[in-house]
N, C-alpha and C positions, 0 to 999 in steps of 0.2 A: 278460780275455785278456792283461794288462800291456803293451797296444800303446807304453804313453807309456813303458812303463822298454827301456832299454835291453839287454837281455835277448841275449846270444848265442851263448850255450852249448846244443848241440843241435841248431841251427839250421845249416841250409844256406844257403851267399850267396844262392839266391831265395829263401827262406823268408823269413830275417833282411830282404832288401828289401820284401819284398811288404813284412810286418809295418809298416816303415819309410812305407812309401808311402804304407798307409791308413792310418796314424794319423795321419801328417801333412795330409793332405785332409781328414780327421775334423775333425783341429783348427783349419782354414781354414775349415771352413765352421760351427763355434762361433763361430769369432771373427767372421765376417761374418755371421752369424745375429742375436750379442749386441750388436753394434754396430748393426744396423739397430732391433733393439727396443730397443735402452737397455736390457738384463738383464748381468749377469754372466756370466763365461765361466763353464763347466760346469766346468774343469779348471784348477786354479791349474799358474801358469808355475812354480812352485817344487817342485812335484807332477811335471814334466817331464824326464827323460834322455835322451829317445831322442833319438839324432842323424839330421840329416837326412838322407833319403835320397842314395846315391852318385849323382854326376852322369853316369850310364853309363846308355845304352842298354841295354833289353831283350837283346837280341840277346849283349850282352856277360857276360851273367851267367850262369855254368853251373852245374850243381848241385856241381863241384868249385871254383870260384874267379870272381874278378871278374877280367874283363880289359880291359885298357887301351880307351880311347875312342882313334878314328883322329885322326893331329894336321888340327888344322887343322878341326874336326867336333864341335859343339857338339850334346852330349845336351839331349830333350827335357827331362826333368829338371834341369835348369840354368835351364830358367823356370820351373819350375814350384816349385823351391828360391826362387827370387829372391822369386819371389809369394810365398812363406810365412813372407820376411825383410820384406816389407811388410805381413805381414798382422801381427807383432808388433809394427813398430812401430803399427799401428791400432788391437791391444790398450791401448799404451800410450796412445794419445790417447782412449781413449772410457773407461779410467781414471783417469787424471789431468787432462784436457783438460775434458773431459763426465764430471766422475763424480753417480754419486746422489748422494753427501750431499757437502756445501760443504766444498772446501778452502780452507788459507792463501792469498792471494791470493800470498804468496813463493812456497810450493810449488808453483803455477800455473804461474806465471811461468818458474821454475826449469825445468819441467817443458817448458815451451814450448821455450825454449831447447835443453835438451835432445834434445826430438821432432826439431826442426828438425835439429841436427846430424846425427841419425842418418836423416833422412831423404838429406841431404845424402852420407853415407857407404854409405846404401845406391845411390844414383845412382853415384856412383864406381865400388861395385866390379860394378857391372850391366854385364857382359860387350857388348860394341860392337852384336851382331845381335839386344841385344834393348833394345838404348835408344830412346827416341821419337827420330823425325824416321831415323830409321837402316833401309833396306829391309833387312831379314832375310830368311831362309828362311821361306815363308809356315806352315810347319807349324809354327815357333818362335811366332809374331806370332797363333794362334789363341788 
């Protein structure tokens, strides 16, 4: 079906989202699949284009256009985007952290480093109502 290319020719903004949505959940739950059994993901990150889904409500998407989210009103997809910017970095730790065969103990290391930054820069940019210790909107927090 070419969920993982980015493909938008023909496509209606729900078409083009849906498309978006379940490939991205597809590949959240590869990734948290292959990480709990120690296998490899099904789908190389390099095999990958499609961008992730718009941070817009249902409600906002018509079959002519996407339109604006209310200020101040955080789409349910903006956690569900953030979940799928930690589910790569968790690809990266059960690849170079826990891989099957033995790396350099530099590349390791390297790699730790690394992880850790972007764990750190995904904390940043994780919008206020969905950080720990932070009461959000309980339908965000599910």
């Amino acid at each position: 079906m070419g969920l993982h290319r980015n493909l938008t020719s023909n496509f209606s903004p729900i078409e083009r989202e849906t498309r978006r949505r379940i490939f991205w959940i597809v590949r959240k739950l590869d990734t948290s699949v292959s990480a709990l059994l120690g296998l490899p993901e099904i789908l190389s990150s390099d095999d990958i284009d499609q961008e992730l889904p718009l941070e817009v409500d249902d409600e906002f998407i018509t079959r002519d256009a996407v339109l604006p989210m209310p200020a101040g009103k955080l789409s349910l997809i903006a956690a569900s985007n953030a979940h799928t910017r930690l589910m790569h970095i968790l690809a990266r730790v059960t690849k170079y952290i826990y891989p099957i065969q033995e790396l350099k103990q530099c590349v390791q290391e390297t790699w730790k480093g690394r992880i850790e930054r972007d764990l750190q820069e995904w904390l940043g940019r994780l919008p206020m109502a969905l950080r720990p210790g932070v009461a959000g909107p309980p339908e965000l927090l599910r």
